[in-house]
FIPA-483408 format. One line per 10 residues: their letters; for each residue z, y, x of N, C-alpha, C. Coordinates in steps of 0.1 Angstrom, whole numbers, plus 2048, in hexadecimal, padded with zeros to 3 digits. Layout:
<pakols>
A = Z:Y:X:Z:Y:X:Z:Y:X ~ ...
</pakols>
This chain:
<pakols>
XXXXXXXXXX = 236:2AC:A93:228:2A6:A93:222:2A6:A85 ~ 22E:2A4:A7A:223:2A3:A6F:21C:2B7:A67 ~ 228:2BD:A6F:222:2CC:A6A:21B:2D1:A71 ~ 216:2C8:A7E:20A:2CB:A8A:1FF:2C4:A7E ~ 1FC:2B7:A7E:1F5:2B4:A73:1EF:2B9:A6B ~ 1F9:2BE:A60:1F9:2C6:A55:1EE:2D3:A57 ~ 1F1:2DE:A64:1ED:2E6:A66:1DF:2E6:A6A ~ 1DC:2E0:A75:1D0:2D8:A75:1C8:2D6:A6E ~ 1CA:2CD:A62:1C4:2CC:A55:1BD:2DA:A4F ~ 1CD:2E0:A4C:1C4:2F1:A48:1BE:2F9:A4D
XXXXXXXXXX = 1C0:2F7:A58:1B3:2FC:A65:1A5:2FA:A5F ~ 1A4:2E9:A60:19A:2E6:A5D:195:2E9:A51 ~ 197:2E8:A45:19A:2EC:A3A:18E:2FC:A3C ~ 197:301:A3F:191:311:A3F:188:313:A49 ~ 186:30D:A59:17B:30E:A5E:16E:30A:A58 ~ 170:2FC:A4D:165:2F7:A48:160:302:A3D ~ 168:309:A34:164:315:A2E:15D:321:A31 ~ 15E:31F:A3F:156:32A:A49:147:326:A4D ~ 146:317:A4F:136:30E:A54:12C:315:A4D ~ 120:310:A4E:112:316:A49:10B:30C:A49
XXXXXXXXXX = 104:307:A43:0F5:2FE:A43:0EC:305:A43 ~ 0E5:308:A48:0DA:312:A48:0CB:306:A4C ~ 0C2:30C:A42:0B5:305:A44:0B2:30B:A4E ~ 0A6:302:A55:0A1:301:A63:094:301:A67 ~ 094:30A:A72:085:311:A78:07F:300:A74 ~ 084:2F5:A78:07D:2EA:A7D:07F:2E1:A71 ~ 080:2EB:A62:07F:2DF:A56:06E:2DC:A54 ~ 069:2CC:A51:061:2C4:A54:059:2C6:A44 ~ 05F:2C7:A35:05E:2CC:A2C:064:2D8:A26 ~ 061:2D7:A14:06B:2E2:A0D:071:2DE:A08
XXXXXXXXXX = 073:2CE:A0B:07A:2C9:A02:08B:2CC:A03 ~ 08F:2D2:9F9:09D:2D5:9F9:0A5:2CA:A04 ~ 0A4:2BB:9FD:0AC:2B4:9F9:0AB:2A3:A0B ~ 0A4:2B0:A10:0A1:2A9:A21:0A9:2AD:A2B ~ 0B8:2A1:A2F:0BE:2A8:A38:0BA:2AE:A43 ~ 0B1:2A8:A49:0AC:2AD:A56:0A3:2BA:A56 ~ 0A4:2C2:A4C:0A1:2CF:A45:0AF:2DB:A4C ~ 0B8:2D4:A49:0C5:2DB:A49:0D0:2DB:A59 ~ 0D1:2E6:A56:0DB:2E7:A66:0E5:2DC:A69 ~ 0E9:2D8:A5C:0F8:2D1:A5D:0F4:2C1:A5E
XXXXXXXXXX = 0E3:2C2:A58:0E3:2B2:A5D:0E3:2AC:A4E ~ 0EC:2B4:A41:0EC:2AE:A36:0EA:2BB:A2D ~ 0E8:2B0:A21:0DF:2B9:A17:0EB:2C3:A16 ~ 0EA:2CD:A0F:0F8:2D5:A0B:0FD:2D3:9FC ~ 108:2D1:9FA:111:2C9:9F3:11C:2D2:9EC ~ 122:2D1:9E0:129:2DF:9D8:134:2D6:9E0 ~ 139:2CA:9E5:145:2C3:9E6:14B:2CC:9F4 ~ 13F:2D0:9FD:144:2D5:A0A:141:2E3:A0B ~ 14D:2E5:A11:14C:2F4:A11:14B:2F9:A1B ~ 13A:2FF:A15:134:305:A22:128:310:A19
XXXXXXXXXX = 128:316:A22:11B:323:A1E:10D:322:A20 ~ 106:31C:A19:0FA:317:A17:0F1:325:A17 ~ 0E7:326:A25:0DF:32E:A2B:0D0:32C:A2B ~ 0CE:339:A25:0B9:33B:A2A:0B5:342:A31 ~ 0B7:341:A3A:0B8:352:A44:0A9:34F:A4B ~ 0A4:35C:A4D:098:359:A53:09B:355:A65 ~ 0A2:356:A6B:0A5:352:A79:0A7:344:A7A ~ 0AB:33F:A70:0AD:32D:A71:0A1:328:A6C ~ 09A:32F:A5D:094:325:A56:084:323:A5B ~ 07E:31C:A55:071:318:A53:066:323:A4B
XXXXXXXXXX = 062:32C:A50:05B:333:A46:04D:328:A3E ~ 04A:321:A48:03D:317:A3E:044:314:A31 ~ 04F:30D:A37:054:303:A2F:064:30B:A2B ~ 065:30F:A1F:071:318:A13:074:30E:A0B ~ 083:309:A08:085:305:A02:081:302:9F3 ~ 079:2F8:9F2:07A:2F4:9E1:082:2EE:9D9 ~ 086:2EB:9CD:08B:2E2:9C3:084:2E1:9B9 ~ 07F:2D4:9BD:078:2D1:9B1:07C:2C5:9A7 ~ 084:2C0:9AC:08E:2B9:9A0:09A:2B6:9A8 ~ 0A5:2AE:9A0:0B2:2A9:9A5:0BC:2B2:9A9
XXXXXXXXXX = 0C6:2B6:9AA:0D3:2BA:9AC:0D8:2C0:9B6 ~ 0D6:2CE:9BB:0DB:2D1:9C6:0E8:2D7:9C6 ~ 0EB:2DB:9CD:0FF:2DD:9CC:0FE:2E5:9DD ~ 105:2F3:9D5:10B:2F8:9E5:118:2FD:9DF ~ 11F:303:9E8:12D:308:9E7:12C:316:9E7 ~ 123:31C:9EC:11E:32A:9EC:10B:32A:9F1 ~ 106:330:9EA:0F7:333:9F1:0F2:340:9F4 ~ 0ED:342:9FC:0E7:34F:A03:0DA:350:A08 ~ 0D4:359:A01:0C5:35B:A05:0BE:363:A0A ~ 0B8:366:A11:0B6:373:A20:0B1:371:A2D
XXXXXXXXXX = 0A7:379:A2A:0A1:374:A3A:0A5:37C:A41 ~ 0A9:379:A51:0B3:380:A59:0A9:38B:A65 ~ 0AC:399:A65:0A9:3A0:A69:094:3A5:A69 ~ 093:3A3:A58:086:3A5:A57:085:3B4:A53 ~ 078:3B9:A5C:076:3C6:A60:076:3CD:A4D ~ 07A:3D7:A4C:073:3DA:A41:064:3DD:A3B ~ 060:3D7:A32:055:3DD:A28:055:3DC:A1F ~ 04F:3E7:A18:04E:3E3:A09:044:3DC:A02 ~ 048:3D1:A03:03D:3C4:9FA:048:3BE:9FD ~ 049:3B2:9F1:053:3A9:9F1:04D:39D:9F4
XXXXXXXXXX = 042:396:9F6:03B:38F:9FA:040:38F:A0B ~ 040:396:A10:047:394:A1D:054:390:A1F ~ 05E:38C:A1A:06C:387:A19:06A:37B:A1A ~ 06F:37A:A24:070:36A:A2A:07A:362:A26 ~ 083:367:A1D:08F:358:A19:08C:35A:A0A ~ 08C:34B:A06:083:34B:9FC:087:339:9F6 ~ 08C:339:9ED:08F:32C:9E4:08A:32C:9D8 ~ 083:320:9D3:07C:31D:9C8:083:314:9C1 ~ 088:317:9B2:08A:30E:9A9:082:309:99E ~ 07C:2FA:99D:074:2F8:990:078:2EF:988
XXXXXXXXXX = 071:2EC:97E:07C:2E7:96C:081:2DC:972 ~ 07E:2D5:97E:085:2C7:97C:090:2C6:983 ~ 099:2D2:98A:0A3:2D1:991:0AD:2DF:989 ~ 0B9:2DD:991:0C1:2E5:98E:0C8:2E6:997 ~ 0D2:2F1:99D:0D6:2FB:9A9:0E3:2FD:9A9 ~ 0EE:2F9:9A9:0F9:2FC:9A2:106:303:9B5 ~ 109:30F:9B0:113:314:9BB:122:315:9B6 ~ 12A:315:9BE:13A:30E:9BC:140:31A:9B8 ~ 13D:322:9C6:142:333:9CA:135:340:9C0 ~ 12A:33F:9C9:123:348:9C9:116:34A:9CB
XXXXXXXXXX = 10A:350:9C3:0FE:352:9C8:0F7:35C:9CF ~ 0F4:35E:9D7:0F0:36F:9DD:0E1:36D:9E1 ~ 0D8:376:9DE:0CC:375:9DB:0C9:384:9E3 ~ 0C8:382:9F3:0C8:391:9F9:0D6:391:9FF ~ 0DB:38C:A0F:0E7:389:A10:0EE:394:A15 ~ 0F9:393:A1F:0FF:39E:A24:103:39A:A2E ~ 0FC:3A8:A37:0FC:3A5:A48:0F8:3B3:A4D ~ 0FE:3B6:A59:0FA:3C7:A5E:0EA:3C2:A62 ~ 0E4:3B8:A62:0D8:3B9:A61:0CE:3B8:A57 ~ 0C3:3BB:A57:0B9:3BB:A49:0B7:3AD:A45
XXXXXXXXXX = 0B9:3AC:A3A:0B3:39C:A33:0AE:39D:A22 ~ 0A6:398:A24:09C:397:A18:09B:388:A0F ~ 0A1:386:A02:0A1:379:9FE:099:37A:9EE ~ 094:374:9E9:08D:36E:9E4:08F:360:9DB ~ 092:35D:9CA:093:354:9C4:087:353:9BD ~ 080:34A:9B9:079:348:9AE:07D:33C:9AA ~ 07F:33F:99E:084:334:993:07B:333:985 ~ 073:328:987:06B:323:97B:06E:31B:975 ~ 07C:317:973:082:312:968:08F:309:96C ~ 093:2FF:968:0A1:2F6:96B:0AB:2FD:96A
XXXXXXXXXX = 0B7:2FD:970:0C3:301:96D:0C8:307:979 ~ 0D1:311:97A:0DB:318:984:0E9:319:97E ~ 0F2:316:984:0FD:31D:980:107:320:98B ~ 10E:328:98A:112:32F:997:11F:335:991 ~ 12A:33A:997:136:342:997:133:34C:991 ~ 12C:359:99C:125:363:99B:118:366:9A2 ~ 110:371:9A2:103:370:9A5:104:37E:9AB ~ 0FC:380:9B4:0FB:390:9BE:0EA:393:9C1 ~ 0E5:395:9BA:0DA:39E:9C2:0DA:3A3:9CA ~ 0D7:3A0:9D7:0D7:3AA:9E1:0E8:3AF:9E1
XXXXXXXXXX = 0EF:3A7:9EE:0FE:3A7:9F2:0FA:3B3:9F5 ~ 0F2:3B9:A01:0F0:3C2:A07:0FE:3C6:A14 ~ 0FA:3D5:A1A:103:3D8:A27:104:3E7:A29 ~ 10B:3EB:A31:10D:3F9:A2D:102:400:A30 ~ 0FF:3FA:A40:0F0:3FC:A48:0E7:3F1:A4C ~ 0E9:3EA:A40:0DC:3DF:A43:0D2:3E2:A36 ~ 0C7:3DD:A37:0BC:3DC:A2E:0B7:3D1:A27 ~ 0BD:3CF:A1C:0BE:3C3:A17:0B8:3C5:A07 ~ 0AD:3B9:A05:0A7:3BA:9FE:0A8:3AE:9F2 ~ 0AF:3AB:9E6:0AE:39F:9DD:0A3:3A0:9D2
XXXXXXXXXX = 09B:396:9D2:092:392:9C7:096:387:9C4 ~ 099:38C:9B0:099:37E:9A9:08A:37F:9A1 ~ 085:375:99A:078:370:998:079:365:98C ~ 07E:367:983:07E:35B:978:076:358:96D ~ 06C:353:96A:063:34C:962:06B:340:95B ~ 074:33E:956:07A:32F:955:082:32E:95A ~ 08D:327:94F:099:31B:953:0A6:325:94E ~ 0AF:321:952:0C1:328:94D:0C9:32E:95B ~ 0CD:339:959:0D7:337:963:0E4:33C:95E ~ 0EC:336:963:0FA:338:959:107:33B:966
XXXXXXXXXX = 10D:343:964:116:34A:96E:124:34B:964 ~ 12F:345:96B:13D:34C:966:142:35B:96B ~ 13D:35E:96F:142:36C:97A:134:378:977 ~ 136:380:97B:12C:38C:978:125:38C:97F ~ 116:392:97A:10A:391:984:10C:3A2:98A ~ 105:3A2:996:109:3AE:99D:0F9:3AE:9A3 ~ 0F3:3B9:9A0:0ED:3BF:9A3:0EE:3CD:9B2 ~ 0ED:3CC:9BB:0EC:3D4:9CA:0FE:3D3:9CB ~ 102:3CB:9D7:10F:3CE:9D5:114:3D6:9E5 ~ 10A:3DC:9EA:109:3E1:9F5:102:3EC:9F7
XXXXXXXXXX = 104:3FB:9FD:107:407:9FE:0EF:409:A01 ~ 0E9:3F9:A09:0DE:3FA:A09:0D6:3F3:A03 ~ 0D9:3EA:9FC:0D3:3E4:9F6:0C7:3E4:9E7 ~ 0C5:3E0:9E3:0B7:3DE:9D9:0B8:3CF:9D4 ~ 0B9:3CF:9C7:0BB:3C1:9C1:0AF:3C6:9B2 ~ 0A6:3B9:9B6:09A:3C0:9AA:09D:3B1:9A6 ~ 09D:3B0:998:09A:3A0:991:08F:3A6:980 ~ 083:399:985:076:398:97C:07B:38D:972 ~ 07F:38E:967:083:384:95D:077:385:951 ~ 06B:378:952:063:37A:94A:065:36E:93F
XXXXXXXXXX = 06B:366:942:071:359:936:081:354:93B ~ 088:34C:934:091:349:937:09E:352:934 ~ 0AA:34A:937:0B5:34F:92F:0BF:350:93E ~ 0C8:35B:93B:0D5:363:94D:0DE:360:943 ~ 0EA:358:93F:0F3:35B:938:0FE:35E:947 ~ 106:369:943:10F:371:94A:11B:36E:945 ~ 129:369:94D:132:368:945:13E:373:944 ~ 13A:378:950:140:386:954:139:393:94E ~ 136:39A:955:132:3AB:955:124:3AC:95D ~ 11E:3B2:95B:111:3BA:95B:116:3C8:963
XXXXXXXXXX = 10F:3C6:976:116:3CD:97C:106:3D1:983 ~ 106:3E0:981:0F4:3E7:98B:0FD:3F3:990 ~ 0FD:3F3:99E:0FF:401:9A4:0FB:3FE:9B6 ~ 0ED:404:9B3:0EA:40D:9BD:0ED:418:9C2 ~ 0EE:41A:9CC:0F5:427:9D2:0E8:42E:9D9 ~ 0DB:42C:9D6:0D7:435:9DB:0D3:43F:9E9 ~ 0D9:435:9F3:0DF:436:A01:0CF:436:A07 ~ 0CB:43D:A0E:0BE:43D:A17:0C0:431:A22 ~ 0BA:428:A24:0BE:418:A32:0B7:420:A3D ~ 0C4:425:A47:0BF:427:A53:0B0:425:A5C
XXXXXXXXXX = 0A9:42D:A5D:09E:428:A64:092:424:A5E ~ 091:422:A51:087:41E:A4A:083:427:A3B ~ 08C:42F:A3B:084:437:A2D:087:431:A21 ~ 08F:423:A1F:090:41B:A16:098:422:A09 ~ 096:422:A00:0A1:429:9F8:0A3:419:9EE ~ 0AC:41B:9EC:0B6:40B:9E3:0B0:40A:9D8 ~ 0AD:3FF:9D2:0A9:3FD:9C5:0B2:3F2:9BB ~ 0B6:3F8:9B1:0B8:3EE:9A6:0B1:3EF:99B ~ 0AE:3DF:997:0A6:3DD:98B:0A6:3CD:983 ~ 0A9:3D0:979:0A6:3C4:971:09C:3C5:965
XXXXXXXXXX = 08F:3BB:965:086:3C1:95D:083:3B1:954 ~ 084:3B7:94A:086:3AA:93D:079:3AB:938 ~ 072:39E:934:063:3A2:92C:05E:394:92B ~ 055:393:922:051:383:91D:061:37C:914 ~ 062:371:915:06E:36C:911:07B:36A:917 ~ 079:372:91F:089:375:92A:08F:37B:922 ~ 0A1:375:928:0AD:380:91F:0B8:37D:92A ~ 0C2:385:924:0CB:386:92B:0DA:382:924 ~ 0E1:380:925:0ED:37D:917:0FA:380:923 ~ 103:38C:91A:10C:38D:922:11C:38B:91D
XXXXXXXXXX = 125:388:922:132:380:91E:138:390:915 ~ 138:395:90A:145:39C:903:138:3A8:900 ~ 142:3B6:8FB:13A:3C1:8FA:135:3CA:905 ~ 128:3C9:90B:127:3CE:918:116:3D8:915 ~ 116:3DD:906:109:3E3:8FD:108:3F0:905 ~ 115:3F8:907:115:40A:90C:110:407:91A ~ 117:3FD:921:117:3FC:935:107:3F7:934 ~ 100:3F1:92D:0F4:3EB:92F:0E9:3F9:92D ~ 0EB:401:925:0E2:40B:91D:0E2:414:924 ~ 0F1:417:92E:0F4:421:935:0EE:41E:942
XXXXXXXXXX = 0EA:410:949:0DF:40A:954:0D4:40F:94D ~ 0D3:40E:940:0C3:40E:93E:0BE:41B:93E ~ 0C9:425:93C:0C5:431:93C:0C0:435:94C ~ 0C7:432:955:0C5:437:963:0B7:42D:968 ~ 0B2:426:95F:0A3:422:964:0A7:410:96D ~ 0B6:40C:96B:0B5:3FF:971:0B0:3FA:963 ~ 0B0:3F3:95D:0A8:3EC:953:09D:3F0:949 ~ 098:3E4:94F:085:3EB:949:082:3DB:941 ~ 07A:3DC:939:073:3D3:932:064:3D5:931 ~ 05F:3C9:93F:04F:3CF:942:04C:3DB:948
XXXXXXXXXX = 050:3E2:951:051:3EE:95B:056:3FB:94C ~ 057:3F7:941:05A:401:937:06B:405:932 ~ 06B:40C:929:079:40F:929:07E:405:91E ~ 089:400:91E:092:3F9:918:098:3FD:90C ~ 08F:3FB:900:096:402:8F3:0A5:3FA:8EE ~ 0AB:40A:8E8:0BA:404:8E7:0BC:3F7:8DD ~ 0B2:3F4:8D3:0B9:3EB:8C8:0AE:3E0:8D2 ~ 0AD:3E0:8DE:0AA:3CD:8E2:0B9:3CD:8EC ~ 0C2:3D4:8E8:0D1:3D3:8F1:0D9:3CD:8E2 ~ 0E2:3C6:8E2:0E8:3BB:8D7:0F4:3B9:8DA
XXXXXXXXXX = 0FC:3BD:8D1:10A:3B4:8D3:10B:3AB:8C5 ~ 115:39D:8C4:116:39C:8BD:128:394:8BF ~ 12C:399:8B4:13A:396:8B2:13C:38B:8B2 ~ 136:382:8AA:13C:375:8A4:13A:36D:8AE ~ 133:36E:8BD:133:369:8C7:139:370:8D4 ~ 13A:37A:8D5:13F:387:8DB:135:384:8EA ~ 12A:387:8E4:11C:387:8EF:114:38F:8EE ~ 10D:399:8F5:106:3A3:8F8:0F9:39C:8FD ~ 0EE:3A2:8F6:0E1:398:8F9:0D8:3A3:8FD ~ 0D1:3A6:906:0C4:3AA:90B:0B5:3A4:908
XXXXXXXXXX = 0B2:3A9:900:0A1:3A0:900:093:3AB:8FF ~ 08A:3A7:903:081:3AF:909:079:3B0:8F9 ~ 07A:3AB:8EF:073:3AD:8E1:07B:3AD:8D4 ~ 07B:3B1:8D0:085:3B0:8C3:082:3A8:8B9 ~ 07A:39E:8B9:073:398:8B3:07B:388:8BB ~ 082:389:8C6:086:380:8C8:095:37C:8C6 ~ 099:38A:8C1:0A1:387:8B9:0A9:37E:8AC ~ 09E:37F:8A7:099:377:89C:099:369:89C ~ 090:365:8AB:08E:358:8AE:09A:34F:8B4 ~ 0A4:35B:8B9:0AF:354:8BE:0BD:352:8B1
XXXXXXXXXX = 0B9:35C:8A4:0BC:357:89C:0CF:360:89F ~ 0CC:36A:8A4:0D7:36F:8A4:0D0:385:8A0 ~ 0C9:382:89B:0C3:395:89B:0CE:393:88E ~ 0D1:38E:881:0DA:391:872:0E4:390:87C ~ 0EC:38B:884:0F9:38A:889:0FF:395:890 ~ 0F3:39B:895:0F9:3A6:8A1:0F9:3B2:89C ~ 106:3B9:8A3:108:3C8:8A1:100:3CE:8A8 ~ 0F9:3D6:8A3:0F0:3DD:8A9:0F6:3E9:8AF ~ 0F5:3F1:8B8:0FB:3FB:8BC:0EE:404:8C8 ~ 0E8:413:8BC:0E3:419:8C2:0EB:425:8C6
XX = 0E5:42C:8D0:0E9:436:8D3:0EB:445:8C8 ~ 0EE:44D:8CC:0F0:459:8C2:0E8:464:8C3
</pakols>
């Protein structure tokens, strides 16, 4: 009886790791922080483990999740509208989360921004300031034959990751992020690979891009100067739709952090340009 018990338990255990909250056709606001917003009835919580959903088949298109102040907590989040037709305008992507200075967003597991499903989904962050911090971070999970689209959008705030940010992690995918203020510190690796794969049916060809400009940067955990230069060479990183000169790429020893900044001049202001090894090309 007690190893029937037991087992049970872990049942439970792991089915609850499987659940979803997903916002809802029939949420009344955007206010994040409204249970009766949410499939599960309650707000979603880092304590319960479950996979916090924006799928366009559940959600609210009026009404998209906001945070505009106070503490949200998921265990994993996922952002993606489910089975939207393709076009090219990003303005038509129906899953869509907003973060602004007076809140902060924190995930246990994982962030995916553009989720993964043999169907199309299109997701959408804008973040005008507060705080994120997350495991790791995915632009656009993507699928072998799905059409999946991630937009990140940051004007403001931190987002801080122990794990590596991943740019297209799927054979169709497109992960574009607009970084015009604000700080990505990375605690892992700096990962862009598109494959370039045509999406079935639509002409879509994959995009990656990270485009740094204004006071946006990027700071990455160790020496990661050659893998960054060698994205920038193939056209993923742009500063301002332009090319990415090598001395705004930075390492510096005495912290063992690789810095990305869209001016070199802001170098200076962060008070690390005398510190860092500079390393151009040949």
């Amino acid at each position: 009886m007690k190893k029937l018990l037991i087992l049970l338990l872990l049942l439970g255990v792991v089915s609850s790791a499987w659940a979803s909250n997903d916002w809802l056709t029939s949420a009344t606001s955007s206010d994040w922080f409204t249970a009766a917003n949410w499939s599960g009835g309650v707000v979603p919580s880092q304590a319960v483990l479950t996979n916090t959903r924006t799928y366009q088949t559940h959600m609210n298109t009026t009404y998209m999740p906001i945070i505009n102040s106070g503490a949200a907590g998921n265990y994993q989040l996922e952002i993606g509208g489910d089975n939207e037709a393709w076009v090219n305008d990003a303005s038509k992507s129906k899953g869509k989360i907003t973060l602004n200075s007076g809140g902060t967003l924190t995930m246990t597991d994982y962030f995916r921004i553009g989720a993964s499903s043999t169907s199309n989904r299109w997701g959408q962050f804008y973040m005008n300031g507060g705080t994120v911090t997350t495991g790791y971070m995915v632009v656009s999970q993507g699928n072998t034959v799905s059409n999946t689209h991630g937009y990140l959008y940051m004007s403001g705030g931190t987002i801080n990751m122990t794990g590596n940010l991943i740019f297209c992690n799927g054979s169709t995918a497109s992960g574009l992020a607009y970084i015009t203020a604000g700080t990505i510190n990375v605690g892992g690796l700096l990962s862009m690979r598109p494959s370039g794969t045509v999406v079935p049916g639509t002409g879509d060809t994959p995009e990656t891009l990270l485009d740094l400009s204004g006071s946006g940067q990027v700071v990455l955990n160790g020496d990661q100067v050659a893998t960054v230069l060698g994205y920038r060479d193939n056209g993923w990183i742009l500063t301002g739709g332009a090319e990415f000169p090598d001395e705004w790429v930075t390492y510096n020893a005495g912290t063992n952090k690789t810095t990305l900044v869209p001016e070199p001049a802001t170098l200076c202001l962060l008070g690390i340009g005398a510190l860092s090894l500079l390393r151009r090309r040949k």
